[in-house]
VEXTOR-738420 format. One line per field, with one value per atom (N, C-alpha, C, O): y, z, x; residue in three letters. Coordinates in steps of 0.2 Angstrom, whole numbers, always signed. Each point is the difference from the previous one (the first is absolute). Layout:
Y = c(Y; ...)
Z = c(Z; ...)
X = c(X; ...)
residuo = c(ala; ...)
//
This chain:
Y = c(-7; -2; -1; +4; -12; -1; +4; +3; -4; +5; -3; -6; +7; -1; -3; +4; -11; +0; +4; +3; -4; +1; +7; +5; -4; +8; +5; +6; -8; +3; -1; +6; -10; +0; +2; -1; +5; +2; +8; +4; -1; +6; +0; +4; -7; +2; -1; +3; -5; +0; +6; +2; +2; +4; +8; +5; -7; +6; +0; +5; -10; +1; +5; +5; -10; +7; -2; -5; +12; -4; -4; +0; -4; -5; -5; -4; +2; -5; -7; -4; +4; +0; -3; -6; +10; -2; -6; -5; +8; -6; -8; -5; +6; -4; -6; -5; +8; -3; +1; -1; +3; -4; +7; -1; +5; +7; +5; +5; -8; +2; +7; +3; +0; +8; +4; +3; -4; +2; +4; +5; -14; +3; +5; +4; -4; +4; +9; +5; -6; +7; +3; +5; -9; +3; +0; +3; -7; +2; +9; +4; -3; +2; +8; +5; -6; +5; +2; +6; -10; +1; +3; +3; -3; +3; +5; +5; -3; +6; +5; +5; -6; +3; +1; +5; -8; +0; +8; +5; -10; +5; +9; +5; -8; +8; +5; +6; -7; +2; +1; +2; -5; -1; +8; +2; +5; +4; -3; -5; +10; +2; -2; -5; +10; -1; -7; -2; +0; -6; -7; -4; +5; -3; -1; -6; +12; +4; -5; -3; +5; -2; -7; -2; -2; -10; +0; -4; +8; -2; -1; -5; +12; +0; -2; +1; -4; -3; -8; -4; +3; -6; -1; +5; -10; -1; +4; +1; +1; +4; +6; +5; -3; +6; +1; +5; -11; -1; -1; -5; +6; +1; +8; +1; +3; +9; +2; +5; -8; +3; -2; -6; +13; -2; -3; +2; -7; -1; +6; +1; +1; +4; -3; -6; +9; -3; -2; -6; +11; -4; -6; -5; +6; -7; -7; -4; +4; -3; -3; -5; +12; -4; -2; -5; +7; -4; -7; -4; +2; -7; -3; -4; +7; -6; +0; -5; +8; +0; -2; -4; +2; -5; -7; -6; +6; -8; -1; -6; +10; -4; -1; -6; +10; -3; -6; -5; +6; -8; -4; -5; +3; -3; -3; -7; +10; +1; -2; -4; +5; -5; -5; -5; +4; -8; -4; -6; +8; -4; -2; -6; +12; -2; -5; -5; +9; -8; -4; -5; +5; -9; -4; -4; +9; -2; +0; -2; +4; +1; -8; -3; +2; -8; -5; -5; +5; -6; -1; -5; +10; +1; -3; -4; +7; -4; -7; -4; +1; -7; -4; -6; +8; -1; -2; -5; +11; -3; -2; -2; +1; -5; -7; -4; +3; -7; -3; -5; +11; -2; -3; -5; +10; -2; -5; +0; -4; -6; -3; -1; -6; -4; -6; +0; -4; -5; -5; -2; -1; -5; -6; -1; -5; -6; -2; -2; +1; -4; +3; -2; +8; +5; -3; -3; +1; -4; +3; -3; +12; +4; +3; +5; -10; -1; +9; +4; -3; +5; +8; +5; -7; +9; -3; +4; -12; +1; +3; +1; -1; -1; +9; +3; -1; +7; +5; +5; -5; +5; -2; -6; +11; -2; -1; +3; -7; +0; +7; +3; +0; +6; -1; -5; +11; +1; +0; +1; -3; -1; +7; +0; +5; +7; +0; +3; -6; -1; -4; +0; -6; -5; +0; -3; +7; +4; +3; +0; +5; +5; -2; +3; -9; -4; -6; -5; +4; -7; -3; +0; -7; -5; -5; -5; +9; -6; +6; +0; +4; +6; +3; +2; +1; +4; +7; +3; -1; +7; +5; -2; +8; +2; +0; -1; +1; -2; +6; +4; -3; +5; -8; -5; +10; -5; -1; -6; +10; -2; -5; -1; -1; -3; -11; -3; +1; -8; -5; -6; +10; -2; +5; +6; -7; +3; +2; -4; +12; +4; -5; -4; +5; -2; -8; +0; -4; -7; -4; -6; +11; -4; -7; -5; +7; -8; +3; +5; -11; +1; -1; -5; +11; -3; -5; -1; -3; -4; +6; +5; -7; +4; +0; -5; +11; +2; -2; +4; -9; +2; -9; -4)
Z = c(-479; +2; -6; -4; +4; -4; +0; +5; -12; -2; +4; +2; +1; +4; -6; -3; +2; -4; +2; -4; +9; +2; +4; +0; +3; +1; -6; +1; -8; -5; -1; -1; +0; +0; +5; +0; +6; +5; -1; +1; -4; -1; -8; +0; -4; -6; +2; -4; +10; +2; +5; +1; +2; +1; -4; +2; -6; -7; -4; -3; +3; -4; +5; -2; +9; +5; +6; +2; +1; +7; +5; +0; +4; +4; -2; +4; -10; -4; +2; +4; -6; +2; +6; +0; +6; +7; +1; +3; -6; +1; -3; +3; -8; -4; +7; +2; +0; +6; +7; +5; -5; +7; +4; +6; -8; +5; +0; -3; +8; +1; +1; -3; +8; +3; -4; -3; +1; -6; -6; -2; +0; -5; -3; -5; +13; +1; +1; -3; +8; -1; -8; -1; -2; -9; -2; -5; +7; -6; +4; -4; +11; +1; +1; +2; -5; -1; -7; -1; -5; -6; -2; -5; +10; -1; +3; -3; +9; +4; -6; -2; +0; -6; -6; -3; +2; -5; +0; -3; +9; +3; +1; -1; +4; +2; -4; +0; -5; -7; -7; -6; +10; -10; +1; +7; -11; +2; +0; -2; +5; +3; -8; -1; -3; -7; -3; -3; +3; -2; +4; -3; +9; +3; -1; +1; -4; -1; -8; -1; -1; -8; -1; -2; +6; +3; +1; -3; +7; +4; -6; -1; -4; -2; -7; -3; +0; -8; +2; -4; +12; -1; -3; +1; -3; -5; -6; -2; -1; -6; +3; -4; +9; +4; -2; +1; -4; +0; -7; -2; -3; -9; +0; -4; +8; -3; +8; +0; +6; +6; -1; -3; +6; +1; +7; +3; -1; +6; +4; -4; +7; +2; +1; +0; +0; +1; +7; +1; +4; +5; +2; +3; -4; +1; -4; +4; -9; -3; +1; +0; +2; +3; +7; +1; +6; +3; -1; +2; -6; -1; +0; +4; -11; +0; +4; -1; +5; +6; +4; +2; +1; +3; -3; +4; -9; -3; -1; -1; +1; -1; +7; +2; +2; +6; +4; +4; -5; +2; -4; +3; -8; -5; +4; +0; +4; +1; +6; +2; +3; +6; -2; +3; -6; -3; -3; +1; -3; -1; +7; +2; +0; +5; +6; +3; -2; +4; +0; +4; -12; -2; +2; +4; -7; +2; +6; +0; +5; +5; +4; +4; -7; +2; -3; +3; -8; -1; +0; -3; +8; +2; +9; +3; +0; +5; +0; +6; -13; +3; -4; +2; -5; -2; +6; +0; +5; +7; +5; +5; -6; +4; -3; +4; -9; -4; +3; +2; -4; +5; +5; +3; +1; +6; +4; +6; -10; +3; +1; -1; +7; +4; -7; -4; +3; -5; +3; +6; -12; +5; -2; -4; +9; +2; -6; +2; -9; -6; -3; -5; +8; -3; +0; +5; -13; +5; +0; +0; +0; +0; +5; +2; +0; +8; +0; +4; -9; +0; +3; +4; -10; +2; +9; +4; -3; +7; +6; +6; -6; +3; +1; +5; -11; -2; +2; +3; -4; +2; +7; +1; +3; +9; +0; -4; +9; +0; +2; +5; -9; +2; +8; +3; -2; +6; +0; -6; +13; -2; -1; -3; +4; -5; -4; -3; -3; -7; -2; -5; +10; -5; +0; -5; +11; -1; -3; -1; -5; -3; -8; -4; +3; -6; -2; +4; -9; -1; -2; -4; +9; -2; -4; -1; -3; -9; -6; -5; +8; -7; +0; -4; +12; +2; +0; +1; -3; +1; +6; +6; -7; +5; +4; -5; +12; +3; +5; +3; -2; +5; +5; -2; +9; +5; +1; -1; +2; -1; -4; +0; -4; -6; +2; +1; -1; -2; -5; +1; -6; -7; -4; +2; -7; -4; -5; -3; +1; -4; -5; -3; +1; -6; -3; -6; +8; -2; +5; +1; +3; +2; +6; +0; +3; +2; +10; +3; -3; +8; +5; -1; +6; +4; +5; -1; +8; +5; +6; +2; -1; +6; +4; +0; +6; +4; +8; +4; -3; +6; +0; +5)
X = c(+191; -7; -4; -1; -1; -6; -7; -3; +2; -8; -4; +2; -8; -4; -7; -3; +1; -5; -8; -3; +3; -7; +2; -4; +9; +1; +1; -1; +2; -2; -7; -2; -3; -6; -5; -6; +9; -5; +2; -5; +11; +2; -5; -4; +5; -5; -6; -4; +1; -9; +0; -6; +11; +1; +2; -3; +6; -1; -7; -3; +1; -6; -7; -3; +3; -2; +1; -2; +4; +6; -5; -6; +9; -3; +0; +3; -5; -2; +6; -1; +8; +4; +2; +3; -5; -2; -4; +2; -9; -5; +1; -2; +6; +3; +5; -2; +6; +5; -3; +4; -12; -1; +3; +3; -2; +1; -7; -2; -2; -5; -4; -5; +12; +2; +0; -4; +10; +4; -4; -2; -1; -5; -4; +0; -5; -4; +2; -2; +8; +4; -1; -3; +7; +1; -6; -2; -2; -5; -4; -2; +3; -6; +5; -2; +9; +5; -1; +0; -2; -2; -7; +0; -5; -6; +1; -2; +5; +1; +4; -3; +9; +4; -5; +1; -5; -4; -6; -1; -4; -2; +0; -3; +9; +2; +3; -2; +5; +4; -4; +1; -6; -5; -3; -1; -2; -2; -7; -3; +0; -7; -4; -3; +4; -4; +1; -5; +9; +1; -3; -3; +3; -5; -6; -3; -1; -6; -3; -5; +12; -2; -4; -5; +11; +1; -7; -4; +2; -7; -5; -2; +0; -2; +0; -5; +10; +1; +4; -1; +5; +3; +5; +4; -2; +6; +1; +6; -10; +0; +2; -2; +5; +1; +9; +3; -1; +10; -2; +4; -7; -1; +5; +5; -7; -1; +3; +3; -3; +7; +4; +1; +5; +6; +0; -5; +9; +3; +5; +5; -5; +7; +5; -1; +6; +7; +0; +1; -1; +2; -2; +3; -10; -4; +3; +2; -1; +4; +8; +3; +1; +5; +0; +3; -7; -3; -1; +4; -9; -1; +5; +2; +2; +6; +4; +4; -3; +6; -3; +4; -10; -4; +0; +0; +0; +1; +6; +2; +1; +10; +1; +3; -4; +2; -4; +2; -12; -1; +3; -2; +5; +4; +4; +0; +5; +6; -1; +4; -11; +2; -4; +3; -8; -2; +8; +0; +5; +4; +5; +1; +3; +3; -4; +2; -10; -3; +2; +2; -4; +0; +7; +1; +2; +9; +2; +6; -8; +2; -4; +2; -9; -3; +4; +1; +0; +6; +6; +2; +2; +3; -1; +4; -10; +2; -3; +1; -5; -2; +6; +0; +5; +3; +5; +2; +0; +4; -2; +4; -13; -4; +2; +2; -1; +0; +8; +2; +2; +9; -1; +3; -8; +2; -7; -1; +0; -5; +3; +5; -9; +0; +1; -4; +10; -4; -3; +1; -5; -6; +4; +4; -6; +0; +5; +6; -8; +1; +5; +3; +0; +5; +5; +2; +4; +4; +8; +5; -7; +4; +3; -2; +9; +0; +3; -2; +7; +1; -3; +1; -7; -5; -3; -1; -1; -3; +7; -2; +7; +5; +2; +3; -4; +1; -5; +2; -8; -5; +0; +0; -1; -3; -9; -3; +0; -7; -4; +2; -6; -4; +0; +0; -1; -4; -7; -3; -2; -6; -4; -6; +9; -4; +0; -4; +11; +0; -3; -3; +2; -3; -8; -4; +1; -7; -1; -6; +11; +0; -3; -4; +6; +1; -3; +1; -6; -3; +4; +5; -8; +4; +0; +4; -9; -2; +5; +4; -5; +3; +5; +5; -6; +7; +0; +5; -12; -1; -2; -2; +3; -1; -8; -4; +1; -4; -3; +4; -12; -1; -2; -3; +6; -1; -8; -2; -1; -7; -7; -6; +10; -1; +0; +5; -10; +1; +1; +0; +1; +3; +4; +0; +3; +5; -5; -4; +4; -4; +3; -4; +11; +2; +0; -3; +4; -2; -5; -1; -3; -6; +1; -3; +7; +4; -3; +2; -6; -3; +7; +5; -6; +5; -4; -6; +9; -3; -1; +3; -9; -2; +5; +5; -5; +8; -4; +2; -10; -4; +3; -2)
residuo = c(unk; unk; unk; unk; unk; unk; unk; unk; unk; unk; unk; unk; unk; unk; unk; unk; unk; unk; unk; unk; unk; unk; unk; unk; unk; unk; unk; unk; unk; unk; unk; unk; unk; unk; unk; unk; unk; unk; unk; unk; unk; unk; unk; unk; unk; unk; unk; unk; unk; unk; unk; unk; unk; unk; unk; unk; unk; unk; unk; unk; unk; unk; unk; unk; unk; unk; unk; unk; unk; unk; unk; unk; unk; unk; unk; unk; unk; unk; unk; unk; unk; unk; unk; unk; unk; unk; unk; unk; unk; unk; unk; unk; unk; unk; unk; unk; unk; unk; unk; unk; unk; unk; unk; unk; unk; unk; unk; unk; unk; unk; unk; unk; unk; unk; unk; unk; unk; unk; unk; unk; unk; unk; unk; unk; unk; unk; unk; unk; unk; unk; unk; unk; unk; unk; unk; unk; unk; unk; unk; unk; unk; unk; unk; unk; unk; unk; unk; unk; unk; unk; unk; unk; unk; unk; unk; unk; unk; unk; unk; unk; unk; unk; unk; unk; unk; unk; unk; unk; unk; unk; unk; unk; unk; unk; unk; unk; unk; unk; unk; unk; unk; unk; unk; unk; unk; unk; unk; unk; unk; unk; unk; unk; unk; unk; unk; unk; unk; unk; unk; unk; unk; unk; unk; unk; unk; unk; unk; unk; unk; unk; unk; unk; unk; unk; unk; unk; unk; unk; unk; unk; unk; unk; unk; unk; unk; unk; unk; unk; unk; unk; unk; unk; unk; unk; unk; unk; unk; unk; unk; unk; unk; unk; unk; unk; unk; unk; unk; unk; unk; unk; unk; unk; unk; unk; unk; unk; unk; unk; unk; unk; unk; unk; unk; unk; unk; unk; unk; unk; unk; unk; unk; unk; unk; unk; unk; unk; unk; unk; unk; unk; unk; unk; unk; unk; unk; unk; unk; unk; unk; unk; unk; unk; unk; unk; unk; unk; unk; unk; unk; unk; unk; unk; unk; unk; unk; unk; unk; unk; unk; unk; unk; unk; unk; unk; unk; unk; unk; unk; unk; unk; unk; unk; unk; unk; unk; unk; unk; unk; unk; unk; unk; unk; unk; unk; unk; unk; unk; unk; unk; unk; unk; unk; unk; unk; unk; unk; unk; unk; unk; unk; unk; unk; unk; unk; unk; unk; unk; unk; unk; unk; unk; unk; unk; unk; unk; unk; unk; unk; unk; unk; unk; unk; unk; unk; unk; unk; unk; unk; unk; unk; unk; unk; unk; unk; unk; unk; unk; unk; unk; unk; unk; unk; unk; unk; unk; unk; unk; unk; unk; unk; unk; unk; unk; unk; unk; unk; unk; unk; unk; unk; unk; unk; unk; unk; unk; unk; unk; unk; unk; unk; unk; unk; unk; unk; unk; unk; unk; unk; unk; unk; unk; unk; unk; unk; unk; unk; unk; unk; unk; unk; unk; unk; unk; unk; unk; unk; unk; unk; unk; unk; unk; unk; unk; unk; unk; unk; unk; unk; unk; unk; unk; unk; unk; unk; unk; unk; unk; unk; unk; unk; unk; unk; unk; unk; unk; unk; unk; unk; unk; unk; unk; unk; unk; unk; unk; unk; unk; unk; unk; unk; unk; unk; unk; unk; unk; unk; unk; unk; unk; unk; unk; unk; unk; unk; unk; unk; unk; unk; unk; unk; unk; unk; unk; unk; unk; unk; unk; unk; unk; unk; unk; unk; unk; unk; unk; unk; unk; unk; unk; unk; unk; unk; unk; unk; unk; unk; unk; unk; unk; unk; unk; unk; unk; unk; unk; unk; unk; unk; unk; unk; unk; unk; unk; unk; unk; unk; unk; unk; unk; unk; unk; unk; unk; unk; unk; unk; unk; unk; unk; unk; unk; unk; unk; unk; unk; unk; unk; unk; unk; unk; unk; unk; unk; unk; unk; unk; unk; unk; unk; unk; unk; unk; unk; unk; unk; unk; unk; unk; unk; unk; unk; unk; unk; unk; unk; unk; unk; unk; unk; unk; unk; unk; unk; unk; unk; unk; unk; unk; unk; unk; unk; unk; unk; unk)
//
């Protein structure tokens, strides 16, 4: 299995602070999950006095505290692992637009009798599923394609 370019760069925007990564690939859920997993972890594990301290000096509050340990290893097991699903994401979307692209319809000018003869025609639930300028995945409710902007024709 090849390295993933951009699933290596959504796991590094992911280690820097979890989410990031997600938001990066258009995982809008996801995202939100880690980030609001990293403030609750944060939150809940910082002590009281330290809190205290924050409010009242700010930043200059981590010159002369310690961090506790747990809190600290918390973190980082929170960012290895949003890491780790920002990459397989990633890898797992170009993985299937990669068997969306196998298994396309070729158009008209195709003169590869081979791949049209080979791949069967979608069904019309798949070929609803998928734009037809890009090939990406689609919400039914939707009159254009979030991702390249491509109007579909009215269905009235």
């Amino acid at each position: 299995m090849a390295l993933n370019r951009r699933g290596i760069l959504a796991a590094a925007l992911s280690f820097v602070y979890p989410g990031l990564g997600q938001l990066y690939r258009r995982a809008w859920l996801r995202a939100l999950a880690w980030v609001t997993l990293a403030i609750a972890i944060a939150y809940f594990l910082t002590p009281p006095e330290l809190l205290t301290a924050f409010e009242e000096q700010g930043l200059a509050v981590f010159e002369t505290a310690t961090i506790p340990m747990e809190l600290t290893i918390a973190l980082l097991v929170i960012r290895v692992l949003s890491a780790t699903d920002a990459y397989f994401v990633t890898v797992a979307q170009a993985a299937n637009r990669e068997a969306a692209a196998a298994n396309a319809v070729p158009t008209p000018g195709d003169t590869n009798a081979e791949s049209a003869s080979a791949s069967p025609s979608p069904s019309p639930e798949e070929a609803a599923a998928t734009c037809p300028n890009c090939g990406r995945e689609l919400d039914d409710d939707l009159d254009f394609c979030p991702w390249c902007t491509y109007e579909f024709e009215s269905k009235e």
